[in-house]
C-alpha positions, -999 to +999 in steps of 0.1 A: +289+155+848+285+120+835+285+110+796+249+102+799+239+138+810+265+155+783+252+131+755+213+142+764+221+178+769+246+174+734+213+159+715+189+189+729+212+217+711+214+191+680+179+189+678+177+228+680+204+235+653+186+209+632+219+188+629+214+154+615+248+145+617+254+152+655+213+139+661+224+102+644+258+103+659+241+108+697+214+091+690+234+059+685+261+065+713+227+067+733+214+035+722+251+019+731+251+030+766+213+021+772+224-015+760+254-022+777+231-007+810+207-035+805+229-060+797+253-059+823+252-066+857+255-035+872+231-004+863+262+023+869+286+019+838+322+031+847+342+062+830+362+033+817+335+016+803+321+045+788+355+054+770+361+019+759+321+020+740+328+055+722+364+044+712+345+014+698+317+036+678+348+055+669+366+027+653+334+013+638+329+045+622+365+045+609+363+008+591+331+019+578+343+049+561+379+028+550+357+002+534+340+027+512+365+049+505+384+015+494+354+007+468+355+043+460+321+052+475+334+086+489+297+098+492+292+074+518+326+076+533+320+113+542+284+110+566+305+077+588+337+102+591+316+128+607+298+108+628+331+098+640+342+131+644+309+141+668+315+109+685+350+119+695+341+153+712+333+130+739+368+113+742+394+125+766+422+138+743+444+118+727+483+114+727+505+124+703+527+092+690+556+112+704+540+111+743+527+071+738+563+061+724+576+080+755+555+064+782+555+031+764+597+033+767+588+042+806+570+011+805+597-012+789+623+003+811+606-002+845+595-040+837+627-042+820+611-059+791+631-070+761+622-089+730+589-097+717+587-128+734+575-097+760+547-076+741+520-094+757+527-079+789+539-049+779+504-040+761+487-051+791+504-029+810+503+001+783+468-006+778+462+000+810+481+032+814+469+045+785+432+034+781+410+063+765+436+085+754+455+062+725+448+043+702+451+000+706+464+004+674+488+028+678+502+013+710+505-021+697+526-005+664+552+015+686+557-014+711+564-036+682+593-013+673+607-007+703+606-044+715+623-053+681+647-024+682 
């Protein structure tokens, strides 16, 4: 079943259970993937594609909710947070930092990568091995370490 079928068939039981938080949250993945349909070339978006936009509605979601918890604003904080949290349902799972420092050391070892004159290409690489189901973030942090370690 593609995202765009889940996401309608997610905001039809929202809509019945009277949820605002889940309506706002798949209303706006909605919009996102109606967007980047008309904007790009092709009509069909990828799964990769579609991961990459809900990881950034995620993230946006995240900052948002930092940001107001930082000017102490936790009444605001608290509607991004669970919009973030309806918006991951729709993620694949993600990897514990135990299993992304693992395959990232896979990684370093096959390339035989050392130093950090080499972290560019080994987050391209990890990137790619790991798109959807970690964290940029997180991957860039543990490579850091190991390449300085």
């Amino acid at each position: 079943m593609s995202l765009q079928t889940n996401i309608t068939a997610a905001l039809k039981e929202a809509m019945k259970a009277k949820d605002q938080v889940a309506l706002e949250s798949l209303r706006a993945i909605k919009s996102e993937l109606l967007l980047a349909q008309t904007s790009g070339n092709s009509a069909e978006l990828t799964e990769a594609d579609e991961i990459k936009l809900l990881q950034k509605l995620v993230k946006q979601r995240k900052d948002a909710a930092a940001i107001f918890v930082e000017q102490g604003r936790n009444d605001l904080a608290e509607p991004e947070l669970a919009q973030a949290a309806v918006i991951e349902q729709f993620l694949p799972a993600q990897l514990s930092e135990a299993e992304v420092e693992a395959a990232i050391k896979d990684i370093i070892a096959e390339g035989n990568f050392a130093g950090m004159q080499s972290m560019g290409q080994v987050m391209g690489l990890a990137n790619t091995k790991l798109a959807g189901s970690a964290d940029g973030k997180t991957i860039s942090t543990i490579v850091k370490k190991l390449l300085t370690a």
